[in-house]
C-alpha positions in Angstrom: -71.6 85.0 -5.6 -69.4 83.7 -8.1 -68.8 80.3 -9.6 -67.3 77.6 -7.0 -64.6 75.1 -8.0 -63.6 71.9 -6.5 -60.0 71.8 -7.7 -57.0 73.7 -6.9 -54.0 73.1 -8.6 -50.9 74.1 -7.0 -47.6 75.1 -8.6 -44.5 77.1 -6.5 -40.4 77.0 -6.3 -41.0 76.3 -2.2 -39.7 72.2 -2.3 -40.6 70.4 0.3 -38.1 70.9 3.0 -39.7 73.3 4.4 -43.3 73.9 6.0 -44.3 76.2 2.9 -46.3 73.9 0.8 -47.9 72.3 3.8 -48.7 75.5 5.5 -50.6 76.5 2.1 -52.3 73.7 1.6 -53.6 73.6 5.3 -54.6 77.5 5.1 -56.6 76.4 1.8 -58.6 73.7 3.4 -59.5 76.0 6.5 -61.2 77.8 3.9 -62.5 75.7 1.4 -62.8 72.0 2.7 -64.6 70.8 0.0 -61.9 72.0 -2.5 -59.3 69.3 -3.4 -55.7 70.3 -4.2 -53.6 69.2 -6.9 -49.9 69.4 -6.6 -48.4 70.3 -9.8 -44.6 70.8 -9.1 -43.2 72.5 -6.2 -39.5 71.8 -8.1 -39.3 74.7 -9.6 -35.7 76.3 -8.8 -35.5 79.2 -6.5 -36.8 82.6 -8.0 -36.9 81.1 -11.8 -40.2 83.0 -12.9 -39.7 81.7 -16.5 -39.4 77.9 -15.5 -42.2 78.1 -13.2 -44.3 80.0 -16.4 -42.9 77.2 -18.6 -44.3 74.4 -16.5 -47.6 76.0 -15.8 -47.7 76.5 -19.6 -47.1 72.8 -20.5 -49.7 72.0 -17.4 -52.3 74.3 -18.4 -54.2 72.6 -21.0 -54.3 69.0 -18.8 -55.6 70.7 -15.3 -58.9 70.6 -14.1 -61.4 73.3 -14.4 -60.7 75.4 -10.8 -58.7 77.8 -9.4 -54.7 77.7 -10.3 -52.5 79.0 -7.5 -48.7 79.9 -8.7 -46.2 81.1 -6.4 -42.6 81.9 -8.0 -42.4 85.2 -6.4 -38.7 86.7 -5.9 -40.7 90.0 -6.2 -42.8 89.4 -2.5 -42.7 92.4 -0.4 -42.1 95.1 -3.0 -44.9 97.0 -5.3 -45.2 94.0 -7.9 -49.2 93.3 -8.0 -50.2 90.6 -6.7 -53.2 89.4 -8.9 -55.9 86.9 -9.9 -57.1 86.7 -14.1 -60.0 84.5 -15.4 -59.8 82.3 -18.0 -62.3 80.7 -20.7 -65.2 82.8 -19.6 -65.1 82.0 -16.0 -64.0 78.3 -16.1 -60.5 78.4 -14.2 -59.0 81.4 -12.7 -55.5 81.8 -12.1 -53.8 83.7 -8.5 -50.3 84.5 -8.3 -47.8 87.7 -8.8 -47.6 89.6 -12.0 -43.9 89.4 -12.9 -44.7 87.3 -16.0 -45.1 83.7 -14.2 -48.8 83.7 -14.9 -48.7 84.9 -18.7 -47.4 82.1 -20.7 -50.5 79.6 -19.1 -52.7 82.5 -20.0 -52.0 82.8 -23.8 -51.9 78.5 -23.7 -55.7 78.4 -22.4 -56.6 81.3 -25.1 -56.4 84.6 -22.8 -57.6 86.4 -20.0 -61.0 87.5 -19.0 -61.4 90.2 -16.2 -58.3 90.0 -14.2 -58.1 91.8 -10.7 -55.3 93.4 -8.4 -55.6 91.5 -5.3 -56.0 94.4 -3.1 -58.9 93.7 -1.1 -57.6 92.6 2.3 -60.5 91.6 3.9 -59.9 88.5 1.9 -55.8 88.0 3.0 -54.7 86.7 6.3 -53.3 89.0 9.0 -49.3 88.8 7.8 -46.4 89.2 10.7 -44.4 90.3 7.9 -44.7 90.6 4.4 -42.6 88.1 2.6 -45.3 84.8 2.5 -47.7 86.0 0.4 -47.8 82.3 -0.4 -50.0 82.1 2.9 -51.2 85.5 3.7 -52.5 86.5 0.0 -52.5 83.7 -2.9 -53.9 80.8 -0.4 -56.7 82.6 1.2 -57.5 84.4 -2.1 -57.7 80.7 -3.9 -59.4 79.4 -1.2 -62.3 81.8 -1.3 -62.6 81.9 -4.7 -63.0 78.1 -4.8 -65.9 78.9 -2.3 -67.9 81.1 -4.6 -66.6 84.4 -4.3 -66.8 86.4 -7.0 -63.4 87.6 -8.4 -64.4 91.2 -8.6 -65.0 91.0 -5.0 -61.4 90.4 -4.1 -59.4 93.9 -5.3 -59.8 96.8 -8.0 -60.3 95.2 -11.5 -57.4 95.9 -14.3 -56.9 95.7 -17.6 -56.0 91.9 -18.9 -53.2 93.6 -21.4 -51.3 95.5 -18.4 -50.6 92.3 -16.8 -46.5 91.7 -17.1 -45.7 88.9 -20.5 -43.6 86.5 -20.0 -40.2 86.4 -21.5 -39.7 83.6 -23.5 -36.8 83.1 -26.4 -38.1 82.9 -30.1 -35.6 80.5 -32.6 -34.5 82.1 -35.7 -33.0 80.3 -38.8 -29.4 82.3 -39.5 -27.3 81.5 -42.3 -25.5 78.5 -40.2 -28.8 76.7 -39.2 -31.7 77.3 -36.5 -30.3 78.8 -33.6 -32.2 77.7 -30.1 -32.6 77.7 -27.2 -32.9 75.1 -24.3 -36.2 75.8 -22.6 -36.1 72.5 -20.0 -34.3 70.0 -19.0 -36.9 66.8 -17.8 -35.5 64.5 -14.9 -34.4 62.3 -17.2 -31.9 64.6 -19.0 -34.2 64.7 -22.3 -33.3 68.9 -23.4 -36.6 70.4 -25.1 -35.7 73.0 -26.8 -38.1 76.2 -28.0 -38.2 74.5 -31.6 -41.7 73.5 -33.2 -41.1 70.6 -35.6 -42.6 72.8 -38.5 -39.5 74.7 -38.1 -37.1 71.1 -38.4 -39.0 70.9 -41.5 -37.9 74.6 -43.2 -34.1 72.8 -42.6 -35.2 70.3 -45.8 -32.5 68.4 -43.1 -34.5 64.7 -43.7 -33.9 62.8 -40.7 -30.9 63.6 -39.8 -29.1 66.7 -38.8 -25.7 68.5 -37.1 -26.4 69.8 -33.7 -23.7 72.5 -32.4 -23.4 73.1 -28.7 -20.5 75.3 -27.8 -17.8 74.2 -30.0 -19.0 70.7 -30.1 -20.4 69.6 -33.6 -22.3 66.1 -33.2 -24.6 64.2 -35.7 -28.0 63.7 -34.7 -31.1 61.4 -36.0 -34.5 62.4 -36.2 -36.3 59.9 -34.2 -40.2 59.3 -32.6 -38.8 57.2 -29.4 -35.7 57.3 -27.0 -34.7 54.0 -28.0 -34.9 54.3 -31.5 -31.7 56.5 -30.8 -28.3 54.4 -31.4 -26.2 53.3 -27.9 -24.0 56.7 -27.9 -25.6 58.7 -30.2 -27.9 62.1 -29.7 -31.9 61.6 -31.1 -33.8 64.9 -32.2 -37.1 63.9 -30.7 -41.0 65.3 -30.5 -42.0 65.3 -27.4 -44.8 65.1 -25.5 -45.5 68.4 -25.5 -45.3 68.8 -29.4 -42.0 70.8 -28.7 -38.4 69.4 -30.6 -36.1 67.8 -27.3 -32.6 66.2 -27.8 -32.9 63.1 -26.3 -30.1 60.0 -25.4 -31.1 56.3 -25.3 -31.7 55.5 -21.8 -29.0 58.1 -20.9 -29.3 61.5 -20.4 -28.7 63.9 -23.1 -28.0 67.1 -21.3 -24.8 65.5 -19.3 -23.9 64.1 -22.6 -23.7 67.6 -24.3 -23.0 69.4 -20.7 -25.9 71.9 -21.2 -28.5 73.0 -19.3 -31.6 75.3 -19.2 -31.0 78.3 -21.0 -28.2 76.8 -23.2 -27.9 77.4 -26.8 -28.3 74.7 -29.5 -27.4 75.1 -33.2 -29.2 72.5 -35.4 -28.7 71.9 -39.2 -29.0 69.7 -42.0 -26.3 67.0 -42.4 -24.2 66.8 -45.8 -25.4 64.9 -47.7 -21.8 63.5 -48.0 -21.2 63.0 -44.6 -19.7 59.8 -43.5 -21.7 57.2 -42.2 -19.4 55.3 -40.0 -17.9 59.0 -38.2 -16.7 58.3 -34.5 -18.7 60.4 -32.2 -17.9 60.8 -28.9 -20.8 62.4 -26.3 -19.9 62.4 -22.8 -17.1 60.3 -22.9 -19.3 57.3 -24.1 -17.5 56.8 -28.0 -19.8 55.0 -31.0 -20.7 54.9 -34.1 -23.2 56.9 -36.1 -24.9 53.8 -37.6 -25.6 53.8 -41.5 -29.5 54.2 -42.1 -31.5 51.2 -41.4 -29.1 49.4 -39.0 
């Protein structure tokens, strides 16, 4: 027998419209009773494998010790492995497919153990077809893991460094400033960007900055909360998750600059010249770029 956990923390791109997420968590608990289940986000649009990795990523560090079950799967029904990989030496492990939605939680938590290719059936449900692996092979899998099942039990072990990476961007500094990229964009608008503040820093921008979105070119302050950022203007923001985010003041910053997920953000270092009083207008909302101190 393997270790039991008492926590399952649950992350898919199913909603809530449908039955999916309750039939899951109902196949779980027929299982493992004891085991309580954590919703993490079952928001995650349709199919998108790198969101999904992304917010498992930022979750990872703040879940309980357990078993982690991750279902963005636009792969089900074809040859992509479905698989299960341990994590700090036995403490959580996590269940989902390898197309790259498990790997960026992985690397956050410090790397894989033994991982496994969930091919022991015995363990599945009986499937009328084969497109809710959700049900039929990541829920019973979790639940009996949660149980004490060891995972070596539950399909032919594989190498840790086989499973698929996820794909995320990397920002590089060009001759025109540090081109990004827009990782997520929160309910609230705030656009966090694949920026670590160590790299606002190599700018030598001081607290303030250009930011270039298509062939928009807006000034932007360097701020530490959203209403530090003047009515109008655009705040360059650490944010909770140490990563650099545009932010508005009670607004939302990715309508302002009409961008989205995905989107590309160039940031630089202001002149030192530049104008203090410069209309600005950000989605349709005109003010001005107050002086320093104001």
């Amino acid at each position: 027998m393997g270790r039991r956990y008492d926590t399952i923390s649950f992350l898919s791109d199913y909603g809530t419209d449908d039955e999916f997420v309750g039939v899951v968590h109902s196949v779980v608990r027929s299982i493992a009773p004891h085991a309580h289940v954590v919703d993490i986000t079952h928001g995650i649009a349709a199919h998108d494998v790198r969101a999904g990795g992304l917010a498992l990523a930022r979750s990872a560090g703040y879940l309980c010790p357990g078993v982690v079950l991750a279902v963005v799967d636009p792969g089900v029904g074809t040859d992509r492995r479905a698989v299960a990989v341990e994590v700090g030496d036995g403490e959580s492990v996590l269940v989902g497919p390898d197309n790259g939605l498990l790997a960026p939680a992985v690397a956050m938590v410090g790397g894989a153990g033994r991982a496994v290719s969930l091919t022991g059936t015995a363990w599945h449900l009986p499937a009328p077809g084969p497109t809710f692996d959700g049900r039929d092979v990541f829920a019973p899998v979790a639940a009996h893991l949660a149980t004490g099942v060891d995972l070596a039990e539950l399909g032919d072990l594989i190498q840790p460094a086989g499973l698929l990476p996820g794909v995320l961007p990397v920002a590089a500094v060009e001759s025109d400033g540090l081109h990004a990229e827009v990782l997520w964009v929160d309910r609230f608008g705030n656009v966090q960007l694949n920026v670590d503040p160590t790299e606002l820093d190599s700018l030598g921008a001081g607290d303030r900055f250009r930011v270039r979105v298509a062939d928009r070119v807006l000034p932007a302050r360097r701020v530490s909360a959203y209403d530090d950022v003047p009515t109008g203007g655009l705040g360059v923001l650490v944010d909770s998750w140490g990563l650099v985010s545009l932010v508005a003041a009670r607004a939302s910053a990715a309508v302002d600059l009409a961008i989205g997920e995905g989107g590309s953000v160039v940031l630089m270092a202001a002149d030192p010249d530049e104008g203090v009083s410069t209309r600005v207008t950000i989605g349709g909302r005109s003010a001005a770029d107050e002086p320093e101190g104001t």
